[in-house]
N, C-alpha and C positions, 0 to 999 in steps of 0.2 A: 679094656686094657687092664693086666695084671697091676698093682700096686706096688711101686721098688720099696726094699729096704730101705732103711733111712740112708743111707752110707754110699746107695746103690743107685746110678741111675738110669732109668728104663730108654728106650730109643728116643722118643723126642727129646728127654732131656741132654740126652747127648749129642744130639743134631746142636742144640740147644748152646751147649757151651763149647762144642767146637766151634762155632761158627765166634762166640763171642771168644774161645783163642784168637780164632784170626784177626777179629776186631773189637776192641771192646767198649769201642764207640756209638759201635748197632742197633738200631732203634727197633724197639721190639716190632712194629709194622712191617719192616725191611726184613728182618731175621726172621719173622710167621712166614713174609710173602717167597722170600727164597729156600726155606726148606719147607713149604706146605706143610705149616702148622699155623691152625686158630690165633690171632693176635693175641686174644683173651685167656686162651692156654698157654703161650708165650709168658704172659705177662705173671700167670700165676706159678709156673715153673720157676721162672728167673727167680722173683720172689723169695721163694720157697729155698729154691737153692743159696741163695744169699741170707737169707733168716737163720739157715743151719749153717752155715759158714764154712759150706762147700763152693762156694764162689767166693773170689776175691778179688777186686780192684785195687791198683796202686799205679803211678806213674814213675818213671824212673826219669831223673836229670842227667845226663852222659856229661860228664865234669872231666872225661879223660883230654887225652891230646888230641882226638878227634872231635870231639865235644865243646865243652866250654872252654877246656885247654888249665882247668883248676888242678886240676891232678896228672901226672904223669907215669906215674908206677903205682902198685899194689904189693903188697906182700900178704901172705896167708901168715897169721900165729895162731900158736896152740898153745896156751896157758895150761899147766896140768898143777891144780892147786892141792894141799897138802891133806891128808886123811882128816876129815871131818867136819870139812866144806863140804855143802850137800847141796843137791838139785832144788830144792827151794828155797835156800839161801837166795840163791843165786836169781828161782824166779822170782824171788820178793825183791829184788836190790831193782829191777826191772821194770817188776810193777809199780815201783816207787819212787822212778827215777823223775825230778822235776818236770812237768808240761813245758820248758826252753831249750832251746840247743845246748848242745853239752859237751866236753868234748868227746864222748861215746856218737854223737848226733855230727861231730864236724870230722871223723877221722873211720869210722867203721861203714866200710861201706855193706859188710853182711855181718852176721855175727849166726852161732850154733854153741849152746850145753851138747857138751860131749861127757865122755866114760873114758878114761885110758888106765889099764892094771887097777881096777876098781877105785880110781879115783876120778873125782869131777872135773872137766876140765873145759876151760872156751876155746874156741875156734872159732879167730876172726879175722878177716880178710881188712887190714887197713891201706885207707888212700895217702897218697903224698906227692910231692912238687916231684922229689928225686928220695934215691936210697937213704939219703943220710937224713933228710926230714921226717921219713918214716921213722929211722930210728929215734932220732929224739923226740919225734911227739909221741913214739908209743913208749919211752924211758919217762921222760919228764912229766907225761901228762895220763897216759893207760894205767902204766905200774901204780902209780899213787894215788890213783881214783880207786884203783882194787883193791888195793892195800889199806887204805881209810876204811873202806866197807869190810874188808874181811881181818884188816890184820895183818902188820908187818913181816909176820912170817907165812903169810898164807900162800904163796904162790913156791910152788915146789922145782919145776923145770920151765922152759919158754923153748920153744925150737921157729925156726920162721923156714918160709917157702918165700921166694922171688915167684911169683906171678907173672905170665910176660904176656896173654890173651886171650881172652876170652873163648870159650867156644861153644856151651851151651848154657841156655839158662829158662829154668820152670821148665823141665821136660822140652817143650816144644820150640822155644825162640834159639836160633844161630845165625846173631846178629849178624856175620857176614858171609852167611848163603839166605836165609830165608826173609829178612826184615827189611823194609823200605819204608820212610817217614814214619818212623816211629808202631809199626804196628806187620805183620807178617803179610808179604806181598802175595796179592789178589791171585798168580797163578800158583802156588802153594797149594798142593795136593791135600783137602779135606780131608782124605783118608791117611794123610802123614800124621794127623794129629792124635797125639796119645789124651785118652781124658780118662782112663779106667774101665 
C-alpha cells in the first residue's frame, strides 16, 4: 500500500476516522473488527493521526434549554479591532491566557481570528440566561477584558447576530437529524460522512 502524504489520508485511515465520527468512544478491537482492519494497524493509524493533530477529541456539555438549561440564547459578535492589532497579538493573549475559568471560559461558547477590510477582528458566538445578560456580560465583562489586553481604543466596530439554532456542527454532526446520546446515530449512512 502507497504511503499518504502527511495531510492526506489513504483508505484505511479513512475507514478509520469515519468510523470514530460516528463514535468516538470505539475501541480500536471493535473499529479493526467492523471495517476489516488489523487491530495493530488500527492502533498505529489512530496514533499517528492523533500525534499529527489530524484527529481530535473533545466532549461538548449542552448548557442550552435542552440541556443543562444554564443558557438560553446565543448571540454571534464580531469585534473588528483597530489597525495595528495583529493576528499574534491576539494569538499570544490566548496562549497566555491563565490555566482557570475566565470569563472568555464562562461566556464564549466558540470563538475564530478573523480578517475584515484588512483588519483583525474576533468572532465569537456568546452564551446567556436571555438577550439582555448577553448584553451586559459581553459590555461589562468581554469589552474590558479586550481592552486591558489591547487598549482602550483598540476595538474599532462590534456588530452582533441573534443566533436562534443550531444546525450543523464539524462538518458532520446535525444535532437534530443525525445525533442520539451524545454521538451520531448507528443508522447514519457511513458514506454521509465527510473526512477529506
Amino acid at each position: 500500500m502507497a504511503k499518504s502524504a502527511p495531510g492526506n489520508l489513504d483508505e484505511q485511515e479513512q475507514r478509520i476516522v469515519k468510523a470514530l465520527v460516528r463514535n468516538p468512544r470505539i475501541s480500536d478491537n471493535r473499529l479493526g473488527d467492523e471495517n476489516d482492519i488489523p487491530v495493530r494497524t488500527v492502533s498505529r493509524k489512530r496514533s499517528r493521526l492523533e500525534r499529527d493533530g489530524l484527529l481530535r477529541y473533545f466532549a461538548e456539555v449542552d448548557m442550552s434549554e435542552t440541556g443543562t438549561g444554564h443558557f438560553a440564547c446565543r448571540h454571534l459578535y464580531i469585534i473588528k479591532f483597530r489597525v495595528g492589532i495583529t493576528v499574534k497579538q491576539i494569538q499570544r493573549e490566548v496562549e497566555n491566557e491563565p490555566h482557570v475559568v475566565t470569563v472568555f471560559t464562562k461566556s464564549i461558547y466558540a470563538s475564530h481570528i478573523a480578517e475584515i477590510d484588512g483588519r483583525v477582528a474576533l468572532v465569537m458566538i456568546v452564551d446567556g440566561r436571555n438577550d439582555a445578560d448577553i448584553v451586559e456580560r459581553f459590555q461589562e465583562e468581554i469589552v474590558p477584558a479586550l481592552q486591558r489586553t489591547h487598549g482602550d481604543d483598540s476595538i474599532e466596530a462590534i456588530e452582533t447576530i441573534r443566533l436562534l439554532a443550531p444546525v450543523r456542527m464539524l462538518r458532520n454532526y446535525l444535532p437534530a437529524v443525525n445525533m442520539e446520546r451524545g454521538r451520531l446515530k448507528d443508522d447514519w449512512s457511513i458514506d454521509s460522512i465527510f473526512v477529506g
